[in-house]
N, CA, C and O atoms as CSV, one atom per row, in Angstrom:
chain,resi,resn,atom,element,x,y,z
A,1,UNK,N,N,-13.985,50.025,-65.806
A,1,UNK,CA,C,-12.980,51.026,-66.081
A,1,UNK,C,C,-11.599,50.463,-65.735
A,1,UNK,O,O,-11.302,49.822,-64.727
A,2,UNK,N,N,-10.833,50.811,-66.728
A,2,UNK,CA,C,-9.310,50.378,-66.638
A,2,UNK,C,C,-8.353,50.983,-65.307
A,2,UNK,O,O,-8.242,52.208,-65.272
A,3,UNK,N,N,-7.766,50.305,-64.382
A,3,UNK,CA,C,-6.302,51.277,-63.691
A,3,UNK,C,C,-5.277,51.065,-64.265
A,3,UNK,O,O,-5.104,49.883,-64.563
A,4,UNK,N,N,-4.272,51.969,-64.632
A,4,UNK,CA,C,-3.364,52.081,-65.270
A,4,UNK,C,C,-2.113,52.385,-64.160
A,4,UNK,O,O,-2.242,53.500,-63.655
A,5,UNK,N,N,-0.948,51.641,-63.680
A,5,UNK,CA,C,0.255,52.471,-63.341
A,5,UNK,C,C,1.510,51.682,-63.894
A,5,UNK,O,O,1.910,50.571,-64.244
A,6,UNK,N,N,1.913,53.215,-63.708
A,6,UNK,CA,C,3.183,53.032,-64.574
A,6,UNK,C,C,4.795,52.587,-63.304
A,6,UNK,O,O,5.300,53.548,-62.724
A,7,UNK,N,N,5.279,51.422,-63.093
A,7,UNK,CA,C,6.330,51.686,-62.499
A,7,UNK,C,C,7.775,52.164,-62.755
A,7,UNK,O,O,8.506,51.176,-62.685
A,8,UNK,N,N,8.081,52.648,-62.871
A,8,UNK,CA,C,9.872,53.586,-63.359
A,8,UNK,C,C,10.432,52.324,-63.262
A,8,UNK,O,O,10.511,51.476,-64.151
A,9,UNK,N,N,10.911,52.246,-61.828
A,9,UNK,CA,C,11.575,51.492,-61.889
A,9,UNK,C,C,12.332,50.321,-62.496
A,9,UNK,O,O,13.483,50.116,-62.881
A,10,UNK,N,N,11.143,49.612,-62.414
A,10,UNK,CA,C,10.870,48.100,-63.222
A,10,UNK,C,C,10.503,48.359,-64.831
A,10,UNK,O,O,10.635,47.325,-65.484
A,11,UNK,N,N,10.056,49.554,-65.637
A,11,UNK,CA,C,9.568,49.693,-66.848
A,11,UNK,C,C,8.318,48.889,-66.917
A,11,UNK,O,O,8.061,48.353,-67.994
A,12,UNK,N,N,7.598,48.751,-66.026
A,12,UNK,CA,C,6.277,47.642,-66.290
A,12,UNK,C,C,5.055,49.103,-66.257
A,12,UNK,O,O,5.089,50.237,-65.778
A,13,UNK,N,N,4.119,48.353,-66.997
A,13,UNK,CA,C,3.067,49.439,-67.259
A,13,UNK,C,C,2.023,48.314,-66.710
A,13,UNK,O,O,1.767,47.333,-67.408
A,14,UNK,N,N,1.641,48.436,-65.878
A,14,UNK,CA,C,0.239,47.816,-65.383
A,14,UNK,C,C,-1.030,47.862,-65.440
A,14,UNK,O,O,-1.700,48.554,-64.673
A,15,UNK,N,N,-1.591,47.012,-66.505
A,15,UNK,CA,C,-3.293,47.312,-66.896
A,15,UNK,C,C,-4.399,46.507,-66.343
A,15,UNK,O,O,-4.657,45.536,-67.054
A,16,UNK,N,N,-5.106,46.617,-65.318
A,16,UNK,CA,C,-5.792,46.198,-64.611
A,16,UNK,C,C,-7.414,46.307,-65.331
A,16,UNK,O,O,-8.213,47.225,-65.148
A,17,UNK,N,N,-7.638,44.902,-66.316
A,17,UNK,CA,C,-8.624,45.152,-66.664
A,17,UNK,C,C,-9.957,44.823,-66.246
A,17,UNK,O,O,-11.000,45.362,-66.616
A,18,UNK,N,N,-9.823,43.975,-65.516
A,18,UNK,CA,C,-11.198,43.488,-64.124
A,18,UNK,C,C,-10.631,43.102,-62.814
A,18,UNK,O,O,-9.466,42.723,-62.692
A,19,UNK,N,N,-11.666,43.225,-61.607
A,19,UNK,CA,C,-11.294,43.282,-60.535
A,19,UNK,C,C,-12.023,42.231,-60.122
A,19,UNK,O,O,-11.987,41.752,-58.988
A,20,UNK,N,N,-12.868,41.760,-61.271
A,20,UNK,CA,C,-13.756,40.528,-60.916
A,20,UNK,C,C,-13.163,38.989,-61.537
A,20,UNK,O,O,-12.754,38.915,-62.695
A,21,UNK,N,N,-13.177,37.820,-60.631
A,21,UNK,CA,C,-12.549,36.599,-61.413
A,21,UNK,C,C,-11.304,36.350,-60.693
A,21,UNK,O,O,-10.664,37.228,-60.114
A,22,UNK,N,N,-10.894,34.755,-60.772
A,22,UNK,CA,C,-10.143,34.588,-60.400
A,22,UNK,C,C,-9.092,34.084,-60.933
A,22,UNK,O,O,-9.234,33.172,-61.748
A,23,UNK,N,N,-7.802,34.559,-60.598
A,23,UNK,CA,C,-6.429,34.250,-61.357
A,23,UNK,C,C,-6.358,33.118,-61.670
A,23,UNK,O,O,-6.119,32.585,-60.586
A,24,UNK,N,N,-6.403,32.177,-62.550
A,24,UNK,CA,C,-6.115,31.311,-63.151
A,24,UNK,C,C,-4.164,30.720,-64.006
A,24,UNK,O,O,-3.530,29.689,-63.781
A,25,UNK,N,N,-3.940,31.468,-64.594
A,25,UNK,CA,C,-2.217,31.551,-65.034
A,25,UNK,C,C,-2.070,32.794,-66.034
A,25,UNK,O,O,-2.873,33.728,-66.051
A,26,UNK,N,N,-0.922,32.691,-66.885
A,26,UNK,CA,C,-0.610,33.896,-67.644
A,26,UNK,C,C,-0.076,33.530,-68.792
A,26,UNK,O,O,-0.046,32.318,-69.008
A,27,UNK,N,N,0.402,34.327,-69.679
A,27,UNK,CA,C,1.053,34.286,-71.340
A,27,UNK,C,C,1.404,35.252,-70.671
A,27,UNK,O,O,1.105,35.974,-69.720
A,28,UNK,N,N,2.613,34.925,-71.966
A,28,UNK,CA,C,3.828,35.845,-71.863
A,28,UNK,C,C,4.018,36.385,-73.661
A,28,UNK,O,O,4.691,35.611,-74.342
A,29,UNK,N,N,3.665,37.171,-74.111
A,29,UNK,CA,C,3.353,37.013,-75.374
A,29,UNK,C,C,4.419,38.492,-76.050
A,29,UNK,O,O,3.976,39.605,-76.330
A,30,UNK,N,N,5.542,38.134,-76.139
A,30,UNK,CA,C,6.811,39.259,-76.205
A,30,UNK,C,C,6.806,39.819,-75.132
A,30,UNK,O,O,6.864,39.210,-74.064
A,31,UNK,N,N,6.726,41.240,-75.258
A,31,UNK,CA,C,7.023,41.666,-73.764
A,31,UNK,C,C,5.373,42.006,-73.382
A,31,UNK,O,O,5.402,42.976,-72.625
A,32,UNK,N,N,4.486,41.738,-73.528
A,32,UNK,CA,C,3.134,41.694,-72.985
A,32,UNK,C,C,2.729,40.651,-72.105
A,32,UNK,O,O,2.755,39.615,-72.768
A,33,UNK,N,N,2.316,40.378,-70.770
A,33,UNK,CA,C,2.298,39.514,-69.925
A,33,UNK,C,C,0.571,39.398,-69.946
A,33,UNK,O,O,-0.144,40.325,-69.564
A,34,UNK,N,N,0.211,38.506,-70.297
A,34,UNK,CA,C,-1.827,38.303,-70.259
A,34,UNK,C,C,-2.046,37.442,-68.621
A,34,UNK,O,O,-1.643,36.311,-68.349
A,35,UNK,N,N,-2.568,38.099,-67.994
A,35,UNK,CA,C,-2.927,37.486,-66.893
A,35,UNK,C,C,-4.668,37.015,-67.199
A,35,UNK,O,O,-5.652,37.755,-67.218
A,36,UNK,N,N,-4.611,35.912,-67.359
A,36,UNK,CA,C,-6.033,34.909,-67.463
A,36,UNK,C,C,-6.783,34.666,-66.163
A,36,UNK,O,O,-6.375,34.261,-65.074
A,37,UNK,N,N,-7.890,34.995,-66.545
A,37,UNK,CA,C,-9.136,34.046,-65.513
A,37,UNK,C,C,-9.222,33.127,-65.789
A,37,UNK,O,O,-8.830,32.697,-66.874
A,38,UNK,N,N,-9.919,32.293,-64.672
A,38,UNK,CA,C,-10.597,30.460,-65.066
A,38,UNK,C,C,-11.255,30.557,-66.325
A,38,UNK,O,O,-11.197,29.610,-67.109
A,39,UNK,N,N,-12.035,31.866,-66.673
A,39,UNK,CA,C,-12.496,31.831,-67.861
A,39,UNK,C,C,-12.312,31.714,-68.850
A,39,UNK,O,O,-13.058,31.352,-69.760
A,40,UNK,N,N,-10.658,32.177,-68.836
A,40,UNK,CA,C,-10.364,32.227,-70.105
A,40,UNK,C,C,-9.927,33.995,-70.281
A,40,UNK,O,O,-8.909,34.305,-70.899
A,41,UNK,N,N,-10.608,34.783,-69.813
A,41,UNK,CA,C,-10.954,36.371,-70.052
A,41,UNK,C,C,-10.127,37.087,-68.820
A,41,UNK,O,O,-10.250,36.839,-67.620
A,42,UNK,N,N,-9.121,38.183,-69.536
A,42,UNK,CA,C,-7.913,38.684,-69.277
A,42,UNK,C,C,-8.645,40.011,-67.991
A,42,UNK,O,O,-9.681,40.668,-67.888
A,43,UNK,N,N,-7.310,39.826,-67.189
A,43,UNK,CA,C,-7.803,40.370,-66.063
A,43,UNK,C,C,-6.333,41.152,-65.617
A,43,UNK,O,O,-6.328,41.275,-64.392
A,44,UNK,N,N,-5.452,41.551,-66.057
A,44,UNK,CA,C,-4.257,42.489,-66.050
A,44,UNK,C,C,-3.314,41.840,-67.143
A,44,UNK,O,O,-3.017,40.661,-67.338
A,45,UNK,N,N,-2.986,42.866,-67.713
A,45,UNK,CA,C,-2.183,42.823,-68.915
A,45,UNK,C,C,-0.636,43.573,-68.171
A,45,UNK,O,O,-0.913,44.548,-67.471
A,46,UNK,N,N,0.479,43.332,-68.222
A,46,UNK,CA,C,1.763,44.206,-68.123
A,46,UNK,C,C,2.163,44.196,-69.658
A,46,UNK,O,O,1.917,43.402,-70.566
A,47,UNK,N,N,2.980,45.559,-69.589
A,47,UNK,CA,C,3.430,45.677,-70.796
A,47,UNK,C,C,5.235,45.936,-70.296
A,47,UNK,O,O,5.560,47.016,-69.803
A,48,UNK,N,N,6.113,44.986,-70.472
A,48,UNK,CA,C,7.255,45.322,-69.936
A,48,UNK,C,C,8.230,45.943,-71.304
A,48,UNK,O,O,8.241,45.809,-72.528
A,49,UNK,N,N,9.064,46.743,-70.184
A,49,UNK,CA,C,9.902,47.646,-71.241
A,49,UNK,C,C,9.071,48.722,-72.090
A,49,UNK,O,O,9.161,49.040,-73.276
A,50,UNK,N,N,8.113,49.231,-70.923
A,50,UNK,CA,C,6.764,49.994,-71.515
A,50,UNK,C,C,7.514,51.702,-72.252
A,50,UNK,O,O,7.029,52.537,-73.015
A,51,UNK,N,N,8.993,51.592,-71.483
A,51,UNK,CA,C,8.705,52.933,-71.906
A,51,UNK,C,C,9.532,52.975,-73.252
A,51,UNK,O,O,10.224,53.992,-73.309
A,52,UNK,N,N,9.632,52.254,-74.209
A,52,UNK,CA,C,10.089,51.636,-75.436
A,52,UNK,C,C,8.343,51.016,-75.825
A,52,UNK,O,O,7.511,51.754,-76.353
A,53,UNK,N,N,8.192,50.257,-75.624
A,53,UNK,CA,C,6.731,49.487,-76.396
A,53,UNK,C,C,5.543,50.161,-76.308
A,53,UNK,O,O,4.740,50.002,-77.228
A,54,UNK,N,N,5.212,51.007,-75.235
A,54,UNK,CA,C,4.373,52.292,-75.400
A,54,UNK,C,C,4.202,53.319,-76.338
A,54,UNK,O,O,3.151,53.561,-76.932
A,55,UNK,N,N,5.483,54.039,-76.477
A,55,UNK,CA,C,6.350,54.484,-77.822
A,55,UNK,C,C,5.673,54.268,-79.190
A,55,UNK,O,O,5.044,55.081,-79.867
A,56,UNK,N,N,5.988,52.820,-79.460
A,56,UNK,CA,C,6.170,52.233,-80.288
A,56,UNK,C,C,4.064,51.932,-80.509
A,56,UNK,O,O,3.561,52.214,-81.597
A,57,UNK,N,N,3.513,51.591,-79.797
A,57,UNK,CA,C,2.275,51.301,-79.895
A,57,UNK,C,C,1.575,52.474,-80.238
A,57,UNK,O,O,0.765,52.414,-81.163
A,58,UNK,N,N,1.751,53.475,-79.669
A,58,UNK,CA,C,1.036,55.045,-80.245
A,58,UNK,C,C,1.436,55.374,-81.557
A,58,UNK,O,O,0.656,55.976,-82.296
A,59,UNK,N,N,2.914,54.944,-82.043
A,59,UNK,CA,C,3.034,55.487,-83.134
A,59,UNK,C,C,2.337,54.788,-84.380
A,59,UNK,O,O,1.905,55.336,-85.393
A,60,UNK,N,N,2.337,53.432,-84.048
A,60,UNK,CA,C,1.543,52.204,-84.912
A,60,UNK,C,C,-0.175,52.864,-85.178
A,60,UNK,O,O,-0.893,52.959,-86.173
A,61,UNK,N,N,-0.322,53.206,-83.809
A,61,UNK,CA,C,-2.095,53.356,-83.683
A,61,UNK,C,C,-2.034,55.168,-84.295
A,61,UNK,O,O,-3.148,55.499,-84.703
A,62,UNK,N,N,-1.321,55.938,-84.374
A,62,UNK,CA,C,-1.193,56.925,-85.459
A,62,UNK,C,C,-1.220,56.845,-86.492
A,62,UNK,O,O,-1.938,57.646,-87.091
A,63,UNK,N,N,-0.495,55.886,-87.223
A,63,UNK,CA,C,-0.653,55.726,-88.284
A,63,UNK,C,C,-1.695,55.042,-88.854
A,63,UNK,O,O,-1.718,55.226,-90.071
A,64,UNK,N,N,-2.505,54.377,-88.481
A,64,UNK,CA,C,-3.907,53.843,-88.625
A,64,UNK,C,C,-4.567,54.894,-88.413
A,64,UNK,O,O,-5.617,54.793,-89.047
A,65,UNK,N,N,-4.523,55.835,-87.876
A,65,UNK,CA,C,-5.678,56.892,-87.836
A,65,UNK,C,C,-5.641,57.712,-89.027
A,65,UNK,O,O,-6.652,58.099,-89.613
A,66,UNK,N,N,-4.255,58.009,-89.430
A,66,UNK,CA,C,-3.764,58.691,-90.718
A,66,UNK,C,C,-4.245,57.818,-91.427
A,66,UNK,O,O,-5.141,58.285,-92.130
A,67,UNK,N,N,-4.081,56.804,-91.574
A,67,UNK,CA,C,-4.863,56.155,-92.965
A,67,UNK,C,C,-5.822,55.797,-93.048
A,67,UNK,O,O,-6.077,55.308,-94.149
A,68,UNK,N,N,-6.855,55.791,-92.097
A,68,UNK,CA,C,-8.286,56.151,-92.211
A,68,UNK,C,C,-9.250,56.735,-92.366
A,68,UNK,O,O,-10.338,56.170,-92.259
């Protein structure tokens, strides 16, 4: 199961997708930050400037639902 927080402050949206594995490095992939395991397999994602790219991601994934 995912933790999700949101910081104000900073605009970072924090997605904590395993608690298992160890940090290895990151991508920076626009404003999406991929935090990698040794594996290879993503283990917190940030989404910076979330409260603009959040926005923007629901409305994308709306419209795929409308046209499906």
């Amino acid at each position: 199961m995912y933790k999700i927080r949101y910081d104000e402050e900073s605009d970072v949206l924090t997605i904590l997708v395993s608690e298992s594995g160890k940090l290895s490095h990151a991508e920076e992939i626009g404003d999406v930050v991929v935090h990698l395991g040794r594996d290879g397999k993503p283990l917190l994602l940030e989404v910076l400037n979330a409260s603009r790219n959040v926005s923007l991601m629901v409305q994308a994934l709306a419209k795929k639902e409308v046209a499906a």
